[in-house]
C-alpha positions as CSV (number, residue, x, y, z in Angstrom):
1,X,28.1,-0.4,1.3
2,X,24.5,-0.6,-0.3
3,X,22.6,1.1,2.4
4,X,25.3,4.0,2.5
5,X,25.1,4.4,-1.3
6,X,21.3,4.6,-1.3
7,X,21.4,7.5,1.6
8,X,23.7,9.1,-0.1
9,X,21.3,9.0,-3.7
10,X,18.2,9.0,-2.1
11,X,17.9,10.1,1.3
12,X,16.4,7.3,2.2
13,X,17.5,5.0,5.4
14,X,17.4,1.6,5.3
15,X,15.8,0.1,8.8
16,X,18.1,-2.9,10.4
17,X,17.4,-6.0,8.9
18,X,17.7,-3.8,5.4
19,X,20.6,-3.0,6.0
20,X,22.4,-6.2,7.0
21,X,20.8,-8.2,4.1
22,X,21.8,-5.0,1.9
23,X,25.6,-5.2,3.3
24,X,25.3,-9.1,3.2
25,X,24.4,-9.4,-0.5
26,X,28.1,-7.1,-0.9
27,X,30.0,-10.0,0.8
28,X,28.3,-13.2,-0.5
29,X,27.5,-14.9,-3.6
30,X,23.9,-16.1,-2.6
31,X,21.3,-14.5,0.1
32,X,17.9,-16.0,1.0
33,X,15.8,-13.6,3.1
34,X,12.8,-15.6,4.4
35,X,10.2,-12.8,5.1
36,X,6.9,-11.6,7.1
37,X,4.7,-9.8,4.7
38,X,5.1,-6.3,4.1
39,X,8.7,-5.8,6.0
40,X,10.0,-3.8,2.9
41,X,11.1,-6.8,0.6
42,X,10.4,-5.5,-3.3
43,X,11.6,-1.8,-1.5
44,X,15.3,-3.5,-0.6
45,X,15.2,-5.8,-4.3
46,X,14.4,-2.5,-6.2
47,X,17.4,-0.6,-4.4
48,X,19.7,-3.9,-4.7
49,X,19.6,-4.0,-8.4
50,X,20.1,-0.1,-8.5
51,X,23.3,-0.1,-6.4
52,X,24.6,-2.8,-8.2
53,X,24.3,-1.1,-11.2
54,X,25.1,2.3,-10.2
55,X,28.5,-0.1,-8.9
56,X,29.5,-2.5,-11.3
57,X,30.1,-1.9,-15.2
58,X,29.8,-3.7,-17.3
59,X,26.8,-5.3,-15.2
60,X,23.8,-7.1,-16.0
61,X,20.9,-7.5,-13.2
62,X,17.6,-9.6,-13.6
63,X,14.4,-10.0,-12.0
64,X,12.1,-12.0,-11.8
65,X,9.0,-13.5,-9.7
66,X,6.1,-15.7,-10.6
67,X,3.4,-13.7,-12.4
68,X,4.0,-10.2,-14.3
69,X,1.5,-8.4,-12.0
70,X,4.8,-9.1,-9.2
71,X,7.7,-7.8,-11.8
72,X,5.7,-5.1,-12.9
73,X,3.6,-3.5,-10.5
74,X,5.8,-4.3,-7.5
75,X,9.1,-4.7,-8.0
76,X,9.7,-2.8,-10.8
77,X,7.0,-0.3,-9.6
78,X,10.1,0.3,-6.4
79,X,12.8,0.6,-9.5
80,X,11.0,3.9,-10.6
81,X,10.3,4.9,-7.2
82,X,13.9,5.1,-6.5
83,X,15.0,6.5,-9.8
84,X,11.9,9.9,-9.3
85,X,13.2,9.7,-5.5
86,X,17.1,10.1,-6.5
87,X,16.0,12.9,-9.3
88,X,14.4,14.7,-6.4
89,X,17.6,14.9,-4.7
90,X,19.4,15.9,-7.4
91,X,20.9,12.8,-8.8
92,X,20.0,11.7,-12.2
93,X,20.9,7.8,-12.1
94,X,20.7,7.9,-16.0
95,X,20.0,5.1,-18.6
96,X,16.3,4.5,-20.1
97,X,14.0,3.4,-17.7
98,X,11.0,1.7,-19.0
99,X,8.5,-0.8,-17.3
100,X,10.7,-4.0,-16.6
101,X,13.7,-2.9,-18.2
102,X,16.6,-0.1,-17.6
103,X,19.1,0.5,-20.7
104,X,22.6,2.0,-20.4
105,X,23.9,0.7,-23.5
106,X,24.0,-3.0,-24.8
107,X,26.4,-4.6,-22.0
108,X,25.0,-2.7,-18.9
109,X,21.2,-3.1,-18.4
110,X,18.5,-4.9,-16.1
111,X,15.5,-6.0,-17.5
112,X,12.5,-8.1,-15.3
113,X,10.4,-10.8,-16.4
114,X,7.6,-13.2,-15.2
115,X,9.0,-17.0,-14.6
116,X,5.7,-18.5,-15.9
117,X,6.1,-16.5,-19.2
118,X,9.7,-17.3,-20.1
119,X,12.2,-20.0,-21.0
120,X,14.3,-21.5,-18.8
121,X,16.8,-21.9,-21.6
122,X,16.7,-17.9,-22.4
123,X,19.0,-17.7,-19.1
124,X,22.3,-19.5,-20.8
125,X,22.5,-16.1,-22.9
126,X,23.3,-14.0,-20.1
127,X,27.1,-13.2,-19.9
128,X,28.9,-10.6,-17.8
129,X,31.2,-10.4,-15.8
130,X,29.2,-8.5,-13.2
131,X,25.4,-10.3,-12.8
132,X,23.1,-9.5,-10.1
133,X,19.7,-12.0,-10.3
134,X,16.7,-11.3,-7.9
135,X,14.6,-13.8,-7.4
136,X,10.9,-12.1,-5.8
137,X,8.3,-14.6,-4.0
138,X,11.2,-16.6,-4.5
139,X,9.1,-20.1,-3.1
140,X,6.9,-19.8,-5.7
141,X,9.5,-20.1,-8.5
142,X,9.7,-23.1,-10.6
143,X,12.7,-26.0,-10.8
144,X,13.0,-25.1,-14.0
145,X,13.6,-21.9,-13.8
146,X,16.1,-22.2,-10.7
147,X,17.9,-24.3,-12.6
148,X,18.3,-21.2,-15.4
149,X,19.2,-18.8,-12.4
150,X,21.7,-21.0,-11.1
151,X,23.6,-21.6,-14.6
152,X,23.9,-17.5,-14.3
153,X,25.6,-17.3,-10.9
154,X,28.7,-18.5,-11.6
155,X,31.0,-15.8,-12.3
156,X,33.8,-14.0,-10.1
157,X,31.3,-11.4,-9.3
158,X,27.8,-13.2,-9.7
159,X,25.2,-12.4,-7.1
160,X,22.4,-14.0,-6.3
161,X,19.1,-12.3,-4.1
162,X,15.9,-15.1,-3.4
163,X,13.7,-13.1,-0.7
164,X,9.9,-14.1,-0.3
165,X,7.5,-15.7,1.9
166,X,8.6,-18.9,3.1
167,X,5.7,-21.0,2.1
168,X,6.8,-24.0,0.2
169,X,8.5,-27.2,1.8
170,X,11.1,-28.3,-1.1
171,X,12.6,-27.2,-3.7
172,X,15.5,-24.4,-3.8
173,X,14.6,-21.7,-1.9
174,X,13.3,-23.9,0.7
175,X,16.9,-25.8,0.4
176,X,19.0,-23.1,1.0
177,X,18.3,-22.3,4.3
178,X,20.0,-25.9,5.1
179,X,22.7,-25.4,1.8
180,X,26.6,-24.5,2.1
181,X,27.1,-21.5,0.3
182,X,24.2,-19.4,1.3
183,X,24.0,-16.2,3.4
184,X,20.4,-16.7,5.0
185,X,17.9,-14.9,7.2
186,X,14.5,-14.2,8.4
187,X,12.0,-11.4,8.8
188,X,9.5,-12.0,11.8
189,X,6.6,-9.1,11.9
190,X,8.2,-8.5,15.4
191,X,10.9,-6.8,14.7
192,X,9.7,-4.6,12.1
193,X,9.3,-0.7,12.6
194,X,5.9,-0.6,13.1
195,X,5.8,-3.0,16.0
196,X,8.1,-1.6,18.4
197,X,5.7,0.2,20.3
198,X,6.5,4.1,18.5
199,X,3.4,3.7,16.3
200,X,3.8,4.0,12.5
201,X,7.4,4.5,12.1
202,X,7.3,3.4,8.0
203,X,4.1,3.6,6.1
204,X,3.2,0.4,4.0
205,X,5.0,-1.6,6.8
206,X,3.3,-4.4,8.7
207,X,1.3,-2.9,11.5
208,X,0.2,-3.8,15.1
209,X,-3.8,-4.1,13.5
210,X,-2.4,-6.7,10.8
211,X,-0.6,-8.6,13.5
212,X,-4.4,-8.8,15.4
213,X,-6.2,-9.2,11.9
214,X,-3.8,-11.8,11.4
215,X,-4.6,-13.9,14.6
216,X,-8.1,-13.4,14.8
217,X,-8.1,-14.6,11.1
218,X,-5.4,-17.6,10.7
219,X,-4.8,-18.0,14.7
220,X,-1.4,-18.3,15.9
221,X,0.7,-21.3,15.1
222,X,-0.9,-21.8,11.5
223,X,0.6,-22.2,8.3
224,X,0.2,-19.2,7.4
225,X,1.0,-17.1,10.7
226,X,4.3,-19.1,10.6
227,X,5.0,-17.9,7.6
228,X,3.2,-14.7,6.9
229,X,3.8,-13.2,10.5
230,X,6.9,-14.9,11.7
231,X,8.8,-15.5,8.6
232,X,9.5,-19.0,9.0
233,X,9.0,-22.3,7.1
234,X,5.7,-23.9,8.4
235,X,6.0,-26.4,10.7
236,X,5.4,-29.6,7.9
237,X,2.1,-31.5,8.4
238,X,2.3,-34.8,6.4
239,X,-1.6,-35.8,6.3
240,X,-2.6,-31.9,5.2
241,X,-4.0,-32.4,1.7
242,X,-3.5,-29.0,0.1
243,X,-0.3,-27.1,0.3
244,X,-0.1,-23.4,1.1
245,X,2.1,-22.7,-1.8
246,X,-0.7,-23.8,-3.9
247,X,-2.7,-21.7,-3.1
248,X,-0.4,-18.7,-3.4
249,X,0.1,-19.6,-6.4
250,X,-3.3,-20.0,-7.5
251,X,-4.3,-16.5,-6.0
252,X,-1.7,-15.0,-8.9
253,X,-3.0,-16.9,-11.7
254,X,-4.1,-15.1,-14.2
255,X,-6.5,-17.0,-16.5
256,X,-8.8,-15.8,-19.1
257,X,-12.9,-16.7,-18.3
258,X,-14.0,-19.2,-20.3
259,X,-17.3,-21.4,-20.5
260,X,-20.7,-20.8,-18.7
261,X,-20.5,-19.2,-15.6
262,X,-21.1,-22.3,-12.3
263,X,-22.3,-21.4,-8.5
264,X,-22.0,-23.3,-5.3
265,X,-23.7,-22.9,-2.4
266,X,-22.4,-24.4,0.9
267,X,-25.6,-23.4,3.4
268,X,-24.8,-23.0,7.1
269,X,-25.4,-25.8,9.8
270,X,-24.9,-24.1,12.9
271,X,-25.5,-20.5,14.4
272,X,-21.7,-20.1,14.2
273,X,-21.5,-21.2,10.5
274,X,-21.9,-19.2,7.3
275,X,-23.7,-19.6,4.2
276,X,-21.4,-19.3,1.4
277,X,-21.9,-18.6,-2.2
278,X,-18.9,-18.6,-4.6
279,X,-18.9,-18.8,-8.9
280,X,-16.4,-19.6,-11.2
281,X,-16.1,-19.4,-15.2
282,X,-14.1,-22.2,-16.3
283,X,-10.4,-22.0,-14.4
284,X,-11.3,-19.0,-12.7
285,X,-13.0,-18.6,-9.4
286,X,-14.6,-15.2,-9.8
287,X,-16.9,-13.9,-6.9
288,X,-17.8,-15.0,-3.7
289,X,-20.3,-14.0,-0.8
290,X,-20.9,-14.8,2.9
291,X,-23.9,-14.9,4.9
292,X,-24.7,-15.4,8.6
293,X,-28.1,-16.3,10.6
294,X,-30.3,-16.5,7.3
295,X,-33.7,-18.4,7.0
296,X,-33.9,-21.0,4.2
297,X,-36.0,-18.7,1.9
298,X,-33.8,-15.9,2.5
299,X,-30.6,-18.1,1.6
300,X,-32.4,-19.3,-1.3
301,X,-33.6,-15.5,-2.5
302,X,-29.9,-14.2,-2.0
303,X,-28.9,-17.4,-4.0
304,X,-31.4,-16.8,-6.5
305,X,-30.2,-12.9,-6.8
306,X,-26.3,-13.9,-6.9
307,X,-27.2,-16.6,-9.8
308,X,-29.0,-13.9,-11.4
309,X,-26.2,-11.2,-10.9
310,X,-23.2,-13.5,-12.6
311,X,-25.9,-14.9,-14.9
312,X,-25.0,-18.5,-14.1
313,X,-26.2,-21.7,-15.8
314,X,-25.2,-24.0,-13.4
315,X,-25.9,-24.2,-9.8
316,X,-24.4,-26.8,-7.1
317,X,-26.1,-26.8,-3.9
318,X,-25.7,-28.5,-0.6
319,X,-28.6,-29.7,-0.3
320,X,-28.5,-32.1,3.1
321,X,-31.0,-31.0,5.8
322,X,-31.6,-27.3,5.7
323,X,-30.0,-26.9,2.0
324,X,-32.7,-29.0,0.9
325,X,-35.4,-26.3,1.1
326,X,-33.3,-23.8,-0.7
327,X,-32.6,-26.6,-3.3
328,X,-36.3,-27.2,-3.6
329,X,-36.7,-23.1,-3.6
330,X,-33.8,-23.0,-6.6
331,X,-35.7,-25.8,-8.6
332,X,-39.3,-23.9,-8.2
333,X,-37.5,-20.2,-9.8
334,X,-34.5,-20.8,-11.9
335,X,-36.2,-23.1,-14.6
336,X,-33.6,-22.3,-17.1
337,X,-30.7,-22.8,-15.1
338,X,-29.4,-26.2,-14.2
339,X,-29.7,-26.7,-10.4
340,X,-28.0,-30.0,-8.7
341,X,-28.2,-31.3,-6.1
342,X,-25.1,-32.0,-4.0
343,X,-24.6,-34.4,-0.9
344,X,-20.9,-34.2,0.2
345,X,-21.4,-37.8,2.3
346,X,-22.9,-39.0,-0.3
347,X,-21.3,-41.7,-3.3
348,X,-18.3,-40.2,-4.7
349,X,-18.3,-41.0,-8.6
350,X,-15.1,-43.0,-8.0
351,X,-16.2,-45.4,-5.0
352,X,-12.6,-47.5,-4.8
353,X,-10.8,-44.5,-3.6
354,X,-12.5,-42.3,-1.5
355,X,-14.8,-42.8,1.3
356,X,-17.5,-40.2,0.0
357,X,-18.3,-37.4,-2.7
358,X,-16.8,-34.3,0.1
359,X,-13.5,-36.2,0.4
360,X,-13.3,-36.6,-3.5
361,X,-14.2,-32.8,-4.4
362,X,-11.4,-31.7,-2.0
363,X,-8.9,-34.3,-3.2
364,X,-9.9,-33.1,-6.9
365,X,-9.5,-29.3,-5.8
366,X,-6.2,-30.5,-4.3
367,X,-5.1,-31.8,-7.7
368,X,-6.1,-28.7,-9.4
369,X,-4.8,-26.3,-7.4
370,X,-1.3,-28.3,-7.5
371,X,-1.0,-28.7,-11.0
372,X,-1.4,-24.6,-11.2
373,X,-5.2,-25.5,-13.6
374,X,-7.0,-23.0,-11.4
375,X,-7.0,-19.4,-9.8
376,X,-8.5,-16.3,-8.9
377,X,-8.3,-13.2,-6.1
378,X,-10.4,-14.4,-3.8
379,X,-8.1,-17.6,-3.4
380,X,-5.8,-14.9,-1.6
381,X,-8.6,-14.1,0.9
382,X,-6.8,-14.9,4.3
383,X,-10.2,-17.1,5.7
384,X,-10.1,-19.0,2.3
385,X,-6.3,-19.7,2.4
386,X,-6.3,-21.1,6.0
387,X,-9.6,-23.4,5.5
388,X,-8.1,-24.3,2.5
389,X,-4.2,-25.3,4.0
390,X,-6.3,-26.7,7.6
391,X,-8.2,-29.8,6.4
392,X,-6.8,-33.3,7.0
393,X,-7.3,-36.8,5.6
394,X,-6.6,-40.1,6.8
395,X,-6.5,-43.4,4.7
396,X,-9.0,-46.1,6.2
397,X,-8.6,-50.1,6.6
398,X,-9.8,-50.8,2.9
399,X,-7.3,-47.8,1.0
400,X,-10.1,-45.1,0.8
401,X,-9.2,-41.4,1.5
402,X,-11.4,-40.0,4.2
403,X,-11.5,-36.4,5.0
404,X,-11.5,-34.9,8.3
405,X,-15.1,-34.2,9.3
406,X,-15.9,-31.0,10.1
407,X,-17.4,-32.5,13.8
408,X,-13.8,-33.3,14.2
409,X,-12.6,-30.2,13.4
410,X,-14.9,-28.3,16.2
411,X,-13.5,-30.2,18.4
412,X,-9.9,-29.4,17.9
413,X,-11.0,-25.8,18.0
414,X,-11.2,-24.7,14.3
415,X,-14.1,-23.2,12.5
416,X,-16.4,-24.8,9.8
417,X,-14.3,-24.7,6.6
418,X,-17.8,-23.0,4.2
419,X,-15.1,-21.4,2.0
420,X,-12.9,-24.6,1.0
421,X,-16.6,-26.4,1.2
422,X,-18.1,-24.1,-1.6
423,X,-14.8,-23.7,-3.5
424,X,-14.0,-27.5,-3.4
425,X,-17.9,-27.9,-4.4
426,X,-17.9,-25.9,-6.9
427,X,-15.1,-27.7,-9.3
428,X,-16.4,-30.9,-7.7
429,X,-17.5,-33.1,-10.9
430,X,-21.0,-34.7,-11.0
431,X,-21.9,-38.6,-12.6
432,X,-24.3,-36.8,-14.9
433,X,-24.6,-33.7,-16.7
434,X,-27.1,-32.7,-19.1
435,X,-25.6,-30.2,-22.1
436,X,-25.6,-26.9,-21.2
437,X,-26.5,-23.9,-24.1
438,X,-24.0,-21.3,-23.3
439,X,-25.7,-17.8,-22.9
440,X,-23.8,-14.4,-23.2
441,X,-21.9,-13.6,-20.1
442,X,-22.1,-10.6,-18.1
443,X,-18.8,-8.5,-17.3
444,X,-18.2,-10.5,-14.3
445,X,-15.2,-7.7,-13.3
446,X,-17.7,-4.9,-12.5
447,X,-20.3,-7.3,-11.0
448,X,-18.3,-9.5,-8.5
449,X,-18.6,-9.0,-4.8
450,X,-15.7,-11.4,-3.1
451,X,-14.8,-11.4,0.8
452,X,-11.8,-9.1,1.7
């Protein structure tokens, strides 16, 4: 079995749910492992391809996941783990290990790749009559590409691993779980190592701290403490307007910077509320700040210095009641940047379908966000991702959208979405713009300060 193979090479000891999705894989064709975060998942992948290549000959196993940054610095990352761990204990596993790829000779190999860099059509020139495919963050993996992956398994003795956060509410790896033919399971945070009250059993492993971080943060019964805590499909909300695999997804994106660099400013309400500041360049949402219990002038000086800092030539401001003194501040100072004005219940620029301008900038950022045209880190900020996945719309009498006010939100005990506010804001698009004359930009890496 695969968890006495990898004692045996590396010393190391599967915990319980390991093992049975390790011993599961050996007696079925296809597992899905719907998971918590950080219960071990990329550790069990690496060590699955391993033993079945250490197993099987000839044998061919592939990886794969959405973005490179999750074949190479994760999953593969585990593959060399194991291979130094099993040299330490005197076993040299052999072949040429290199970063996504491990070479015995030309039939007996495993190689990784990133799903949004390859071909689904590259797959129907995989033969052998041993194949072992991975699939990592498995509900972020295109159609496309399952289709590929499922034109591999087919074989006598083709295996198939899909393991990630269950965050998407269709497509395959959402469809197995409810599929003939599939070995399934979960992963709760709960029964983890680390939470069964002996303290920190496996380093790296979800803790009791994340679990509070976790509900202070998302609150339990969210999206994403459903599926980041518990390990289970979210409960599915039909009049949410922006997925949570969207934003996932957009949090891995990795898009080059391109065009001037724009700011929004969403300026607190309420005692309770924050002031946020976010900029983006192009696709890519690059920095972000948050402020609490500031004067006008003092929001509009820390704007002014965060302008100044990412060297931005556009700046959106929310500029109903108290926003409209730091607008007016903005306008005074930054005479060579273009300041606007921004009223989210105000016009929208397309008046037919939605009910005012803060229902069309989410809608828009919706869009976006689901066609995969936009991304950054701080989109995998846990405050962003639940304001983001929390705000509802309703359709009114005449076939306008209508977002969810934030008054209503209070009142069913969530806080003011700044974050989504700002972000939605600031790839809002305005009636007018004047041309802008693009100056050099900063290195925006060294200079961004984003909410952790």
């Amino acid at each position: 079995m695969p968890d006495v193979w990898i004692a045996e090479v590396t010393g190391e000891k599967p915990w319980r749910k390991q093992t049975e999705i390790l011993r599961a894989l050996a007696l079925h064709r296809r597992v899905a492992v719907a998971s918590c975060n950080s219960a071990g998942k990329s550790w069990l992948a690496a060590r699955a391809a391993a033993w079945f290549l250490a197993n099987f000959y000839p044998a061919v196993v592939v990886t794969t996941a959405p973005t490179d940054r999750q074949v190479r610095r994760i999953l593969w990352k585990e593959i060399h783990s194991l291979f130094n761990r099993a040299k330490r204990n005197g076993i040299n596993l052999g072949g040429k290990l290199l970063t996504k790829s491990w070479e015995f000779t030309e039939e007996h190999f495993a190689f990784g790749f990133a799903t949004r860099d390859y071909d689904p059509d590259a797959f129907q020139g995989i033969h052998s009559d041993n194949v072992l495919v991975i699939v990592d963050e498995a509900a972020g993996i295109s159609e496309s590409i399952w289709e590929g992956v499922m034109s591999v398994v087919r074989g006598q003795n083709a295996k198939l691993l899909a393991i990630g956060n269950p965050t998407n509410l269709s497509g395959t790896f959402y469809n197995a779980f409810t599929a003939k033919g599939w070995w399934t399971t979960h992963i709760s945070a709960f029964e983890t190592p680390n939470l069964q009250g002996k303290g920190i059993v496996i380093p790296g492993l979800i803790t009791e701290q994340d679990i509070e971080d976790a509900r202070e943060d998302w609150g339990e019964g969210s999206f994403l403490w459903q599926s980041r805590i518990l390990g289970i499909f979210p409960d599915k909300v039909e009049d949410t307007l922006i997925s949570l695999s969207w934003v996932e997804a957009a949090a891995n994106q990795d898009f080059e910077p391109e065009g001037p660099v724009e700011v929004a400013c969403d300026v607190a309400r309420y005692g309770s509320d924050s002031t946020v500041f976010v900029a983006r360049r192009g696709p890519l949402l690059i920095a972000g700040e948050e402020h609490t219990q500031l004067s006008t002038m003092e929001t509009a000086g820390r704007l002014i210095d965060f302008v100044r800092r990412h060297n931005a030539m556009v700046v959106k401001v929310d500029a109903v009641g108290i926003g409209a003194g730091v607008y007016d501040r903005l306008k005074e100072v930054l005479r060579d940047v273009l300041v606007l004005e921004m009223n989210a219940g105000g016009t929208p620029i397309d008046a037919s379908a939605y009910a005012d301008a803060g229902t069309e900038w989410w809608h828009n950022l919706a869009k976006k966000l689901q066609a995969g045209e936009i991304g950054g880190r701080l989109f995998g900020d846990r405050r962003v991702m639940r304001e983001l996945t929390s705000r509802r719309y309703r359709y009114l009498s005449d076939g306008r959208m209508k977002l969810e006010t934030k008054e209503e939100m209070r009142k069913k005990g969530f806080k003011s979405p700044d974050w989504g506010d700002a972000i939605a804001m600031a790839y809002a698009g305005v009636k007018e713009r004047p041309k802008i004359n693009v100056r050099p930009v900063m290195d925006l890496t060294s200079a961004s300060r984003w909410r952790r």
